[in-house]
mmCIF file of the N, C-alpha and C atoms, coordinates in Angstrom:
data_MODEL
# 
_entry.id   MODEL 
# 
loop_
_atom_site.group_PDB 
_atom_site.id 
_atom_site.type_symbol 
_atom_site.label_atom_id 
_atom_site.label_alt_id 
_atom_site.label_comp_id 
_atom_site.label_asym_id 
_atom_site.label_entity_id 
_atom_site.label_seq_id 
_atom_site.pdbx_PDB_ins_code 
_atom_site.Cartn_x 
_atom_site.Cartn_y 
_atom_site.Cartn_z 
_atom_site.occupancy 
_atom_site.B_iso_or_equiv 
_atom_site.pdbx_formal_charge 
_atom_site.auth_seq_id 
_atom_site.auth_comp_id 
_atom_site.auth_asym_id 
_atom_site.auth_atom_id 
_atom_site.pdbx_PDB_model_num 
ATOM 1   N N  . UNK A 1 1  ? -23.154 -2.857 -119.874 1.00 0.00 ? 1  UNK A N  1 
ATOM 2   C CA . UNK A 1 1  ? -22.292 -1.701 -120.017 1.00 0.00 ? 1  UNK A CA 1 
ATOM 3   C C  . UNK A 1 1  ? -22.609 -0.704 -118.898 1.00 0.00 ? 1  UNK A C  1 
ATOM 4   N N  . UNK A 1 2  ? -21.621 -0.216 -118.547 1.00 0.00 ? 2  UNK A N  1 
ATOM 5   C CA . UNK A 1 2  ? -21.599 1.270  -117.294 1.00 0.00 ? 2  UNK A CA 1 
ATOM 6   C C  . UNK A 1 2  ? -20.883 2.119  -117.899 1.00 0.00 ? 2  UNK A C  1 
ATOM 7   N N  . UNK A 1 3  ? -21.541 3.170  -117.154 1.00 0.00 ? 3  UNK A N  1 
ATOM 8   C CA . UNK A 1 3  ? -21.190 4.481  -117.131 1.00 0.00 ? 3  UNK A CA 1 
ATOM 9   C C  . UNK A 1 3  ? -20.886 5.573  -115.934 1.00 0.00 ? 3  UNK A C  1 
ATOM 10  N N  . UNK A 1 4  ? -19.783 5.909  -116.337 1.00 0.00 ? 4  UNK A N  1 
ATOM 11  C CA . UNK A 1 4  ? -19.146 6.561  -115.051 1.00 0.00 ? 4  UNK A CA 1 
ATOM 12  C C  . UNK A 1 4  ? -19.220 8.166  -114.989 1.00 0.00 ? 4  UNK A C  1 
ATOM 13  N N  . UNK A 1 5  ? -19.927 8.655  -113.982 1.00 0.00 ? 5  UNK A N  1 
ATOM 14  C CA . UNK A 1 5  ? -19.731 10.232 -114.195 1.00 0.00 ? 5  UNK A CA 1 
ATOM 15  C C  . UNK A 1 5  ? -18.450 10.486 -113.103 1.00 0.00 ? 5  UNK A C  1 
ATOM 16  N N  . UNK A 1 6  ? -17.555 11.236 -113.610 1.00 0.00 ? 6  UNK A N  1 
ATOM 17  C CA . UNK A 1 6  ? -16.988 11.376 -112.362 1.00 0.00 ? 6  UNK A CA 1 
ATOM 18  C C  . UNK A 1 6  ? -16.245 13.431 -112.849 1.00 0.00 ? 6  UNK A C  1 
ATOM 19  N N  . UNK A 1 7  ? -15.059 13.071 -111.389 1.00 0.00 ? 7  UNK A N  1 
ATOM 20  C CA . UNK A 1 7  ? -14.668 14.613 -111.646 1.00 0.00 ? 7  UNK A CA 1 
ATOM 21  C C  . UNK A 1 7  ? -12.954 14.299 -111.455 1.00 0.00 ? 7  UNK A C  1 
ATOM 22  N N  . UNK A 1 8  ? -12.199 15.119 -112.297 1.00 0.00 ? 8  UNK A N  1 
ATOM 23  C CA . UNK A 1 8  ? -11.019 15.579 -111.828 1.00 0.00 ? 8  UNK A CA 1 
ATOM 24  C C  . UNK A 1 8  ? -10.562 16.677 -111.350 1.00 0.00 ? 8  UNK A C  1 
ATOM 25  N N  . UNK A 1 9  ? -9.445  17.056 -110.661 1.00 0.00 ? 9  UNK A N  1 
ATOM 26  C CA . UNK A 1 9  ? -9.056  17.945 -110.197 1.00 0.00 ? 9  UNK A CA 1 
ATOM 27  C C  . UNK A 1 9  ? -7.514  18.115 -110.567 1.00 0.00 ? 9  UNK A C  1 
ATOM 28  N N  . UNK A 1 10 ? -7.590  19.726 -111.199 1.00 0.00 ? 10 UNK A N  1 
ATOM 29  C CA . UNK A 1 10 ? -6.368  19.976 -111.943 1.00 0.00 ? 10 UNK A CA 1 
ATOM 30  C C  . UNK A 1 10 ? -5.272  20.317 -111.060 1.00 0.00 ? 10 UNK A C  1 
ATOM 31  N N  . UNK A 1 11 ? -4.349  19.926 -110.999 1.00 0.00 ? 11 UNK A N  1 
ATOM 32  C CA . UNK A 1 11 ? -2.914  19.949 -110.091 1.00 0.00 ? 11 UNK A CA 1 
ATOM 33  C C  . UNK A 1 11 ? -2.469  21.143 -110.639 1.00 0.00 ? 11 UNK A C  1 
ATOM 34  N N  . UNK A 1 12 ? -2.902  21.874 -111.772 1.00 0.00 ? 12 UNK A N  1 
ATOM 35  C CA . UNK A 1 12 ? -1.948  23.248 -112.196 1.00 0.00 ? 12 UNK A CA 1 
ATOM 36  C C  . UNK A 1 12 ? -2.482  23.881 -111.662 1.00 0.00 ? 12 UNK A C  1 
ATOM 37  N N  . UNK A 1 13 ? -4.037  24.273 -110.964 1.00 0.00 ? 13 UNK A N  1 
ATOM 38  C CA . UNK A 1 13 ? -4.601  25.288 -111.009 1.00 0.00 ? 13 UNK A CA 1 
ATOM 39  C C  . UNK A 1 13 ? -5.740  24.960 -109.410 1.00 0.00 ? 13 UNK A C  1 
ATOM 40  N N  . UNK A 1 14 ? -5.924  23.628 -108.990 1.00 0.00 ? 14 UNK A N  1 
ATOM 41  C CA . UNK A 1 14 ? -6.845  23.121 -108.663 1.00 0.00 ? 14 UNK A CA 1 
ATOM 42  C C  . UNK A 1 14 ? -8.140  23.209 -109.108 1.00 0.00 ? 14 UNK A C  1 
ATOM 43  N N  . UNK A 1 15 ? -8.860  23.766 -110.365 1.00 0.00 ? 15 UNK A N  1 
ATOM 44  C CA . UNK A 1 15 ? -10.307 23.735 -110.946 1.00 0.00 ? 15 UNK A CA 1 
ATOM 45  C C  . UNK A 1 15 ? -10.736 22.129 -110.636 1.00 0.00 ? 15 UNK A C  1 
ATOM 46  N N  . UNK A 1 16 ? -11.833 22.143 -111.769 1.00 0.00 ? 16 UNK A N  1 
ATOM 47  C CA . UNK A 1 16 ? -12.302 20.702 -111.176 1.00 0.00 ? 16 UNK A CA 1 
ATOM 48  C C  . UNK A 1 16 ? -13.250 20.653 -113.000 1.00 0.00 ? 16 UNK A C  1 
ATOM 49  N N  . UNK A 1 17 ? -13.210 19.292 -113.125 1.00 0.00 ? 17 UNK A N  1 
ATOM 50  C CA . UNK A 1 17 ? -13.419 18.877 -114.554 1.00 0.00 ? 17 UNK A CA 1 
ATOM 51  C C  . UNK A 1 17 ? -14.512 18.043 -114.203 1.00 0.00 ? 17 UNK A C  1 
ATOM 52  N N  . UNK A 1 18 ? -16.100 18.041 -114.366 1.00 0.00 ? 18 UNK A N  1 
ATOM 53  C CA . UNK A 1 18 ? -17.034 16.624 -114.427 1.00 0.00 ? 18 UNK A CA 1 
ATOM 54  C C  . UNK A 1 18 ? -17.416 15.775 -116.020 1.00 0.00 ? 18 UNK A C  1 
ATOM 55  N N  . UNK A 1 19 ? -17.477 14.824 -115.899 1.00 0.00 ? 19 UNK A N  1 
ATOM 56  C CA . UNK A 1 19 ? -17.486 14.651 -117.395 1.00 0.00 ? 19 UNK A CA 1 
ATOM 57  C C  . UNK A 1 19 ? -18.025 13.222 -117.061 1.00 0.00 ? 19 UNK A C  1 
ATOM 58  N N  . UNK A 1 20 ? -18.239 12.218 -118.465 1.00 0.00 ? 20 UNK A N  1 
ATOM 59  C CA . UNK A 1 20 ? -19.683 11.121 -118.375 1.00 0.00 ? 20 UNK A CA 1 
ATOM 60  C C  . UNK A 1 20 ? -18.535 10.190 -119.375 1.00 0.00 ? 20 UNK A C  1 
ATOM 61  N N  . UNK A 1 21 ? -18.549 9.125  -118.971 1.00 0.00 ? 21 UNK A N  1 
ATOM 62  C CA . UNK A 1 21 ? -17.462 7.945  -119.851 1.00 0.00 ? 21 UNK A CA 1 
ATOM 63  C C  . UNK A 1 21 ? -17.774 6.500  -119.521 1.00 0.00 ? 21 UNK A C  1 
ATOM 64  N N  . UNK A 1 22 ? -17.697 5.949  -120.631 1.00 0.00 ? 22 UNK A N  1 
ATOM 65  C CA . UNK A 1 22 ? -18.061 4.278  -120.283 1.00 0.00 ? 22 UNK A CA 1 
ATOM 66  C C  . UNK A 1 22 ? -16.136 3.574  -119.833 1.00 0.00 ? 22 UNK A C  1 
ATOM 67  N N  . UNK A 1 23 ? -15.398 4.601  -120.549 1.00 0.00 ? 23 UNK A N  1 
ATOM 68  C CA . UNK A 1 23 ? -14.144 3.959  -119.994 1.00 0.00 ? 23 UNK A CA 1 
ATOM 69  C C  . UNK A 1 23 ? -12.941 5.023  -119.126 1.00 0.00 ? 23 UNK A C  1 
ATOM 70  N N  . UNK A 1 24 ? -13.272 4.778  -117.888 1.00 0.00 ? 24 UNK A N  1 
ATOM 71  C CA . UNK A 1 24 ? -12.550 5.513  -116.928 1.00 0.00 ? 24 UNK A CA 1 
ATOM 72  C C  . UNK A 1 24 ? -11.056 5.947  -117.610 1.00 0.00 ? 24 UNK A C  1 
ATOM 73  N N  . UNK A 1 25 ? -10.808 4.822  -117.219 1.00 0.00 ? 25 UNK A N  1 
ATOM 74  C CA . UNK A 1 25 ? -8.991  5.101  -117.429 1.00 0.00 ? 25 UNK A CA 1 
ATOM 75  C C  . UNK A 1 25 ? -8.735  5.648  -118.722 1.00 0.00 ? 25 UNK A C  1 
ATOM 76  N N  . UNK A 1 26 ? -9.146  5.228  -119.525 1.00 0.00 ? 26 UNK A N  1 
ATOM 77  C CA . UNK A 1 26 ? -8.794  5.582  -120.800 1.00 0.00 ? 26 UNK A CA 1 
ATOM 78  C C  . UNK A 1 26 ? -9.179  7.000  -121.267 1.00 0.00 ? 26 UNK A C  1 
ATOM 79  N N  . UNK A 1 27 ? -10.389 7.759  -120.049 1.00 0.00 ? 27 UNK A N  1 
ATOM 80  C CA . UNK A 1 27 ? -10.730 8.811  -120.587 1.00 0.00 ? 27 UNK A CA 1 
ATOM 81  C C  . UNK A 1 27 ? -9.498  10.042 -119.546 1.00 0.00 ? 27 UNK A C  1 
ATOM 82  N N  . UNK A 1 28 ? -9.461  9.058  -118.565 1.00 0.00 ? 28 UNK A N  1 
ATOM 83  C CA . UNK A 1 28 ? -8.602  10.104 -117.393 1.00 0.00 ? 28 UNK A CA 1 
ATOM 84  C C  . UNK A 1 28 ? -7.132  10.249 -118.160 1.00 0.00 ? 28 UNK A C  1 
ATOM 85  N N  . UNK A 1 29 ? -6.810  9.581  -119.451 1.00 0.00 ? 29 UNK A N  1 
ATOM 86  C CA . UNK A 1 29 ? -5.321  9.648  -120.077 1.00 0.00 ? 29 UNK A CA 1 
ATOM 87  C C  . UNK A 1 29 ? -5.732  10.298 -121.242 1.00 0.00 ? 29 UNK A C  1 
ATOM 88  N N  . UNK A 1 30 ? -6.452  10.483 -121.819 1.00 0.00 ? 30 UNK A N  1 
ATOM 89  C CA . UNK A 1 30 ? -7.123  11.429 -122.810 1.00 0.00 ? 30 UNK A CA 1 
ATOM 90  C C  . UNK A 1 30 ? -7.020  12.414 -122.078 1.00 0.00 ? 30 UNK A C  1 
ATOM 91  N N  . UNK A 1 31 ? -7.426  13.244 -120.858 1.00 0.00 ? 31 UNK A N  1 
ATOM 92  C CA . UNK A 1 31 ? -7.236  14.476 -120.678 1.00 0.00 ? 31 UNK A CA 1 
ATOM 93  C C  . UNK A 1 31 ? -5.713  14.578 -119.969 1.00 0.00 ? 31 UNK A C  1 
ATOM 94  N N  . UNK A 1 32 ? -5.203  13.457 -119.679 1.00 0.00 ? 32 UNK A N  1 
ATOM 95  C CA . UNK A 1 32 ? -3.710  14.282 -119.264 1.00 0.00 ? 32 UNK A CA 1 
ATOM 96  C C  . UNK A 1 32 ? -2.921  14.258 -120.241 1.00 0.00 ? 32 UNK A C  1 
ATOM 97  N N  . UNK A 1 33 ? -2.972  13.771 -121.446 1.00 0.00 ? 33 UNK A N  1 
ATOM 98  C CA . UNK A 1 33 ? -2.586  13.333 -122.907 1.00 0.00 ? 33 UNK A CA 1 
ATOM 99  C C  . UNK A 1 33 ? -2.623  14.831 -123.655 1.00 0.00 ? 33 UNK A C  1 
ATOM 100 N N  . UNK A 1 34 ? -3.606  15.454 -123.028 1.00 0.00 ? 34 UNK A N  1 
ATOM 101 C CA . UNK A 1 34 ? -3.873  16.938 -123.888 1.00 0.00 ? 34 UNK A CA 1 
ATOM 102 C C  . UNK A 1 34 ? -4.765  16.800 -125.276 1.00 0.00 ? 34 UNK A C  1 
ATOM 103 N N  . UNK A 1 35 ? -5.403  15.640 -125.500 1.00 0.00 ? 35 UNK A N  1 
ATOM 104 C CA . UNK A 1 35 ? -6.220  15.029 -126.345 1.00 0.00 ? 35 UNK A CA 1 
ATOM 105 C C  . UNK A 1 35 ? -7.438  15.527 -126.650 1.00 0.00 ? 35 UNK A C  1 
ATOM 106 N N  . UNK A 1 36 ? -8.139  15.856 -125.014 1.00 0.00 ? 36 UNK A N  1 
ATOM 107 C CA . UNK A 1 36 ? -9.415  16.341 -124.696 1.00 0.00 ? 36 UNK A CA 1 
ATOM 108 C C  . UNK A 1 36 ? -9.424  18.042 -124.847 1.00 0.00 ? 36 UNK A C  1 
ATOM 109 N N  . UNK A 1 37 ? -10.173 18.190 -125.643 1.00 0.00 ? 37 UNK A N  1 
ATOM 110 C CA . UNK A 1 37 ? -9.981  19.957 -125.615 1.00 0.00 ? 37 UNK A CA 1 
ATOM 111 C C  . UNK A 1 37 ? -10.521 20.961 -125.056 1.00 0.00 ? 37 UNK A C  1 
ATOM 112 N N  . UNK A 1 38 ? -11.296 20.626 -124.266 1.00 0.00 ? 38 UNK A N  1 
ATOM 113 C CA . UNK A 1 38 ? -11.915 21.385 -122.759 1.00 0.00 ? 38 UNK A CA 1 
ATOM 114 C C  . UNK A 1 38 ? -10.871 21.500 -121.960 1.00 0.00 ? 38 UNK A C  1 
ATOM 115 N N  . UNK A 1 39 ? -10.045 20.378 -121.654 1.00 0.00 ? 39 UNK A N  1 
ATOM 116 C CA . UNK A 1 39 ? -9.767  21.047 -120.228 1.00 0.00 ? 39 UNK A CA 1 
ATOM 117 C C  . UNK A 1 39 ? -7.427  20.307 -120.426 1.00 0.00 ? 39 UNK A C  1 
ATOM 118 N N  . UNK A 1 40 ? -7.091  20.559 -122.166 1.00 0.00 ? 40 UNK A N  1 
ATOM 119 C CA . UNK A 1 40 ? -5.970  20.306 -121.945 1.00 0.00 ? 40 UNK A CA 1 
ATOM 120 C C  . UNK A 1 40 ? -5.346  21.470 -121.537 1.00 0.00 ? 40 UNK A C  1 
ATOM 121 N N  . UNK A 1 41 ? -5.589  22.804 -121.291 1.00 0.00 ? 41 UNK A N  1 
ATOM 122 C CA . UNK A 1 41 ? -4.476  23.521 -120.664 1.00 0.00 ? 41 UNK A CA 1 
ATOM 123 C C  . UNK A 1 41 ? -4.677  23.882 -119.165 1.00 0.00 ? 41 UNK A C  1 
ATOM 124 N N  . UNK A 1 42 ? -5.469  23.069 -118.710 1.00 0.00 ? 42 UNK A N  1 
ATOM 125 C CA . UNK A 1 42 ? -4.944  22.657 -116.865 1.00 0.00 ? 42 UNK A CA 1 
ATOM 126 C C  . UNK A 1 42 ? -4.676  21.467 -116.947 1.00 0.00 ? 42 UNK A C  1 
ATOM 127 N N  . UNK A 1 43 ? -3.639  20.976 -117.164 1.00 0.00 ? 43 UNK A N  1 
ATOM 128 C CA . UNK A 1 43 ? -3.564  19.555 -117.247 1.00 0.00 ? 43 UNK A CA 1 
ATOM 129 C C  . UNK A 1 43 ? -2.332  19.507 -115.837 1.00 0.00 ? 43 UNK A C  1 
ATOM 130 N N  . UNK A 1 44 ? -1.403  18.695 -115.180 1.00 0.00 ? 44 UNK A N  1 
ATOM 131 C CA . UNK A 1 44 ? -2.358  17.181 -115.139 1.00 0.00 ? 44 UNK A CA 1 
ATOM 132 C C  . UNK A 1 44 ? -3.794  17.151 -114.284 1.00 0.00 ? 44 UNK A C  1 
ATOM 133 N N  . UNK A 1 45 ? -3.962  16.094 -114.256 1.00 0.00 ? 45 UNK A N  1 
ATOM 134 C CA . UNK A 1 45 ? -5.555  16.248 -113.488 1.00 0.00 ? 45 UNK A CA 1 
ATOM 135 C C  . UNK A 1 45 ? -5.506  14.669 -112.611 1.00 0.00 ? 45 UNK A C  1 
ATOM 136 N N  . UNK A 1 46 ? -6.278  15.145 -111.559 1.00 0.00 ? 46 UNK A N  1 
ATOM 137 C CA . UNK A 1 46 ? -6.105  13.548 -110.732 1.00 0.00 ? 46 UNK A CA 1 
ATOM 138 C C  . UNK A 1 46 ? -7.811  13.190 -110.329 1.00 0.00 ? 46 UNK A C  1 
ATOM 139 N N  . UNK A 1 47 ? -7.576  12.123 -110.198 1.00 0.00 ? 47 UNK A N  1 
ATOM 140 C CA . UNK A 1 47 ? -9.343  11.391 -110.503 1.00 0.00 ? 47 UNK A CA 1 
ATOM 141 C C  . UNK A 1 47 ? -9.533  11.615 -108.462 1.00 0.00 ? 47 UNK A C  1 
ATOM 142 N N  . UNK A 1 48 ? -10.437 12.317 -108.303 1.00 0.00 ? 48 UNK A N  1 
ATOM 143 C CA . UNK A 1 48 ? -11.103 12.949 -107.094 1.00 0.00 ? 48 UNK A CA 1 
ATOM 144 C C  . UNK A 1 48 ? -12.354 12.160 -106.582 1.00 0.00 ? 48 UNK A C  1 
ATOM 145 N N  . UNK A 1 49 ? -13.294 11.696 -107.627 1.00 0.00 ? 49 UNK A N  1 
ATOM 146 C CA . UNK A 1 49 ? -14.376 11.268 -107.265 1.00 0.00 ? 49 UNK A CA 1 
ATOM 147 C C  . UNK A 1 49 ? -15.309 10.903 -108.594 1.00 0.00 ? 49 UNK A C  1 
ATOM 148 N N  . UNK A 1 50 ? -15.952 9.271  -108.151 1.00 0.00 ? 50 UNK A N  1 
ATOM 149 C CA . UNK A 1 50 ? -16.936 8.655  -109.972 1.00 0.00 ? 50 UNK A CA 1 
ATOM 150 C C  . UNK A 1 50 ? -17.444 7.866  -109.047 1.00 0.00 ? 50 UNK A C  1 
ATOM 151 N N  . UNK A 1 51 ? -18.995 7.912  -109.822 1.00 0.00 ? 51 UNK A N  1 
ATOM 152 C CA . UNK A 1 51 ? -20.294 6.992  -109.449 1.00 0.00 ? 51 UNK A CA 1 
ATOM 153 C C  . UNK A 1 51 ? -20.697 6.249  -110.520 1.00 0.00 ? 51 UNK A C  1 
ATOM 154 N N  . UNK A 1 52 ? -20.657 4.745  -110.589 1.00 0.00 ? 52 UNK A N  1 
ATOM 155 C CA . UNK A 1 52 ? -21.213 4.005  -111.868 1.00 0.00 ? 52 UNK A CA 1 
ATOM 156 C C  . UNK A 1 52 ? -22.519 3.920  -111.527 1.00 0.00 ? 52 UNK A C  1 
ATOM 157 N N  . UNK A 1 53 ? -23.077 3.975  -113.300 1.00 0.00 ? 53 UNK A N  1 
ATOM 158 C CA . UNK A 1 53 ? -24.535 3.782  -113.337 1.00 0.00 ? 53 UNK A CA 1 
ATOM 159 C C  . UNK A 1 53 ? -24.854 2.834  -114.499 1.00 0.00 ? 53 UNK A C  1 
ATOM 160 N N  . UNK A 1 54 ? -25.506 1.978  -114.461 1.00 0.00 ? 54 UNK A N  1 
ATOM 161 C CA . UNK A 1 54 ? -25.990 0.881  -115.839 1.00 0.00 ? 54 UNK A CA 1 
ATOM 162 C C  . UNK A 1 54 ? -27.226 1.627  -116.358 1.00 0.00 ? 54 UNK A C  1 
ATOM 163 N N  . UNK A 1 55 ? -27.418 2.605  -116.343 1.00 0.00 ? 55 UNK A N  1 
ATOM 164 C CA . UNK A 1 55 ? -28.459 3.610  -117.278 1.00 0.00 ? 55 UNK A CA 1 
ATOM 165 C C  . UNK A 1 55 ? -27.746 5.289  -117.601 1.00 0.00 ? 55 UNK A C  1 
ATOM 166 N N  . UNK A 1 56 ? -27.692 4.769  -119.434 1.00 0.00 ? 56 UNK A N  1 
ATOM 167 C CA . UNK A 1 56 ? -26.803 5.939  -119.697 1.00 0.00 ? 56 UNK A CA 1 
ATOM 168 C C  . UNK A 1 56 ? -27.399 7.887  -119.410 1.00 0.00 ? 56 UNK A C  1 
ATOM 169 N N  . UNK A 1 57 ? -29.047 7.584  -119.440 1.00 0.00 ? 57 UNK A N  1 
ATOM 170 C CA . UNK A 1 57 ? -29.655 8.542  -119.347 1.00 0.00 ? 57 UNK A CA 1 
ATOM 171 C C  . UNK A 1 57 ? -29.554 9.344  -118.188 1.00 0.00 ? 57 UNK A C  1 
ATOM 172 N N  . UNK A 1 58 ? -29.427 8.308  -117.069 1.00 0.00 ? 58 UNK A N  1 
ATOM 173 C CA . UNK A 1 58 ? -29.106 8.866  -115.844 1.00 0.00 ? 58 UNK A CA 1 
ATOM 174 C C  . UNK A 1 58 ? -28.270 9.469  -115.115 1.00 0.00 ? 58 UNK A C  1 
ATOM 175 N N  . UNK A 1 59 ? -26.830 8.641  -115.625 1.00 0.00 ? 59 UNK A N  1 
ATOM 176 C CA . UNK A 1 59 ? -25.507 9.317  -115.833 1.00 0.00 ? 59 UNK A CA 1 
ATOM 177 C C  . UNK A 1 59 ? -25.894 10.688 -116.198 1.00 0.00 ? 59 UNK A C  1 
ATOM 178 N N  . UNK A 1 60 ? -26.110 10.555 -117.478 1.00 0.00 ? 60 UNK A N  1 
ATOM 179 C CA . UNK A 1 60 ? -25.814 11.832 -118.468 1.00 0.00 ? 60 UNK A CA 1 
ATOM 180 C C  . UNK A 1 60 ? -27.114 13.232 -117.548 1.00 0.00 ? 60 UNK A C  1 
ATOM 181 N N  . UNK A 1 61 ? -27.828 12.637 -116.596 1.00 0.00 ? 61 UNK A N  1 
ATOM 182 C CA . UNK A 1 61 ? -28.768 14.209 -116.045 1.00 0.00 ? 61 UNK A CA 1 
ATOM 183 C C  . UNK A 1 61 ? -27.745 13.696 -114.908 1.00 0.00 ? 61 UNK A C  1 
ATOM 184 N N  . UNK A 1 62 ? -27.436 13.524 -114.354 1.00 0.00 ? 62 UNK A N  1 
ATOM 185 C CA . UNK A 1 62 ? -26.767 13.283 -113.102 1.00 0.00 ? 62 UNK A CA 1 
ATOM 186 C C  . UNK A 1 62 ? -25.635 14.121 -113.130 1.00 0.00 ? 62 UNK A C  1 
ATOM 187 N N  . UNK A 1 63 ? -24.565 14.140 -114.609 1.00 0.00 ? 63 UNK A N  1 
ATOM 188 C CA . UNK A 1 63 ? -23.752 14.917 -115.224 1.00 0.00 ? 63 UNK A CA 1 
ATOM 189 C C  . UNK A 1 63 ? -23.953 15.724 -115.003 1.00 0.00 ? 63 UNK A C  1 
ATOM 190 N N  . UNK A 1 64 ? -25.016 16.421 -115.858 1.00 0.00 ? 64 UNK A N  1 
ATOM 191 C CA . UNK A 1 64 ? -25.894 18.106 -115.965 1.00 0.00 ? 64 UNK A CA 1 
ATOM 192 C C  . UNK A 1 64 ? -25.879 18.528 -114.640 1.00 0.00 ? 64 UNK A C  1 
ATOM 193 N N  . UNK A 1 65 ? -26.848 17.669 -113.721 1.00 0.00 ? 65 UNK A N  1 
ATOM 194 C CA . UNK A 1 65 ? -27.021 18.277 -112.573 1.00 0.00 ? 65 UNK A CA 1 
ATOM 195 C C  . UNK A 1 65 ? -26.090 18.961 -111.730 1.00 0.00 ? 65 UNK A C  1 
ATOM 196 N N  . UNK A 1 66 ? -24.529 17.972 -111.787 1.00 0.00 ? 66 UNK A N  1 
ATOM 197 C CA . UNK A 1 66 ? -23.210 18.370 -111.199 1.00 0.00 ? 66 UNK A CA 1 
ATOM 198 C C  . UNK A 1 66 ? -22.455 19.711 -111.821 1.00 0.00 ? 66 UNK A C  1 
ATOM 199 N N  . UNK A 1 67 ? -23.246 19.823 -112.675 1.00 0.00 ? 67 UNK A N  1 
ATOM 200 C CA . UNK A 1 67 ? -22.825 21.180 -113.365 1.00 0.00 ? 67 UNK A CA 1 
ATOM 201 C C  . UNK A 1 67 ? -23.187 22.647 -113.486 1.00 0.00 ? 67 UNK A C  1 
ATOM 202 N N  . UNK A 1 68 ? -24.231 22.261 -112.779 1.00 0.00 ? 68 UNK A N  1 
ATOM 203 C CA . UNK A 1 68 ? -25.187 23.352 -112.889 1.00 0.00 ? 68 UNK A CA 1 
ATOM 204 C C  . UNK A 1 68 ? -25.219 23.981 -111.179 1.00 0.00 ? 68 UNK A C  1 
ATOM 205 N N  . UNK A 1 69 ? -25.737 24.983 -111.161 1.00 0.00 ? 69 UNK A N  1 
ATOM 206 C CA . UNK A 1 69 ? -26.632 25.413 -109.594 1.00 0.00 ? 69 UNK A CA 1 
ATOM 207 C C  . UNK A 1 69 ? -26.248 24.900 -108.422 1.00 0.00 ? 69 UNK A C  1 
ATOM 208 N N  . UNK A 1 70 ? -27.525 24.026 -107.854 1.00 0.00 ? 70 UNK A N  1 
ATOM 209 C CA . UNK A 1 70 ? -27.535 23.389 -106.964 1.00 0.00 ? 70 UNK A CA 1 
ATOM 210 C C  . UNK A 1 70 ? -26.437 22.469 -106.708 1.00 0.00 ? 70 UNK A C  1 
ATOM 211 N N  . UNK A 1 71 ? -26.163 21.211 -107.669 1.00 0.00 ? 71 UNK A N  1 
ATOM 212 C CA . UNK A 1 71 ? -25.355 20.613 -108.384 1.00 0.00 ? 71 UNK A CA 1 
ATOM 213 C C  . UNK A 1 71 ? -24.129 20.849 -108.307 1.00 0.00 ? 71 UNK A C  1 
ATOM 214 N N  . UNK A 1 72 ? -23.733 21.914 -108.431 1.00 0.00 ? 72 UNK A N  1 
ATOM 215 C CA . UNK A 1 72 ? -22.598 22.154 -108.598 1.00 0.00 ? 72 UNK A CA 1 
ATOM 216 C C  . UNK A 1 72 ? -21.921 22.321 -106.963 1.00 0.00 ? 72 UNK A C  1 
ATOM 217 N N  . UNK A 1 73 ? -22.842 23.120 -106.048 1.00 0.00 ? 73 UNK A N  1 
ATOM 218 C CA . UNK A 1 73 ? -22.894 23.508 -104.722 1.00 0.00 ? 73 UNK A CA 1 
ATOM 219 C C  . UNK A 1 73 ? -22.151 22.055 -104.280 1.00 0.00 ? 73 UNK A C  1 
ATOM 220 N N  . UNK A 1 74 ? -23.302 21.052 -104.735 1.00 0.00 ? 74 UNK A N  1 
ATOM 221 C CA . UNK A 1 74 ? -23.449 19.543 -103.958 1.00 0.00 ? 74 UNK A CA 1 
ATOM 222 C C  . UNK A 1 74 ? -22.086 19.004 -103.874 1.00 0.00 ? 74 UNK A C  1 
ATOM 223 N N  . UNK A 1 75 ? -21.272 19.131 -105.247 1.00 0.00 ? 75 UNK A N  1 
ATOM 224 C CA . UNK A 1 75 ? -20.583 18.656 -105.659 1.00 0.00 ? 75 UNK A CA 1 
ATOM 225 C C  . UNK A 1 75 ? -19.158 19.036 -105.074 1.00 0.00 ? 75 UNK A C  1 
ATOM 226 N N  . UNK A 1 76 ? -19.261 20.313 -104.857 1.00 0.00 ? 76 UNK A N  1 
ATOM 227 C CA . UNK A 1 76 ? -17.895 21.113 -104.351 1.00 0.00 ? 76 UNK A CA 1 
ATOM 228 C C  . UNK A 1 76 ? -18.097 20.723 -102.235 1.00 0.00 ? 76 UNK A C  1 
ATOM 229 N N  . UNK A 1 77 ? -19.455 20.750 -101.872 1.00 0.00 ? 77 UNK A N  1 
ATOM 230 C CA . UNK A 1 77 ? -19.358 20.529 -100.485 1.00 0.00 ? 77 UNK A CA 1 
ATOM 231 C C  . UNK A 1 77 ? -19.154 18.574 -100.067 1.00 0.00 ? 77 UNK A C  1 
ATOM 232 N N  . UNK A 1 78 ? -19.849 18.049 -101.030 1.00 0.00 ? 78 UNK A N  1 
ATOM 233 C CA . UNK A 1 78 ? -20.038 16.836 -100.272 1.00 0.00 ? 78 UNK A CA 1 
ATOM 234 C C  . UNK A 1 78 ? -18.880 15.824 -101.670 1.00 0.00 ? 78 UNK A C  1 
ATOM 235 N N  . UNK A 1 79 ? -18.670 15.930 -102.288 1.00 0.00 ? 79 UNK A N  1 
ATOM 236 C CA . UNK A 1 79 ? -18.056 14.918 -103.171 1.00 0.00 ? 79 UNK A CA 1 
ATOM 237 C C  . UNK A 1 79 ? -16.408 14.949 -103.192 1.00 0.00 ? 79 UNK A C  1 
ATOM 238 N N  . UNK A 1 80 ? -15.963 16.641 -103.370 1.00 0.00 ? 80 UNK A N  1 
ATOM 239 C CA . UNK A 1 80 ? -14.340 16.420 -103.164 1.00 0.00 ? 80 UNK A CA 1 
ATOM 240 C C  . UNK A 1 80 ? -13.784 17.545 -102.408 1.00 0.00 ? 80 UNK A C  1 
# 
């Protein structure tokens, strides 16, 4: 099993969404679906950038990290 951290980017607003999923597609139609309740009122959203990992723990600080501080810096200069 993998796990994908990745990010979208909202076409209403351009923000940017990171989030942790074992099933890509199915999670990227959950948030344009309006399903997901973080981020259904910038919807639509287009898939920008995802890194698979076969360790869920790692994903999931790898997540954090993109969210936070530094992380977040990294994420906005070098990823999209």
């Amino acid at each position: 099993m993998t796990f994908k951290v990745y990010m979208l980017k909202s076409l209403k607003d351009g923000s940017f969404y990171t989030g942790i999923t074992e099933n890509l597609q199915q999670r990227i139609s959950a948030h344009n679906s309006g399903s997901s309740i973080y981020s259904k009122n910038k919807r639509p959203y287009k898939l920008v950038w995802y890194c698979v990992f076969n360790d869920k723990s790692k994903a999931a600080r790898f997540e954090k990290y993109l969210k936070q501080g530094s992380g977040f810096a990294f994420a906005r200069k070098h990823l999209v």
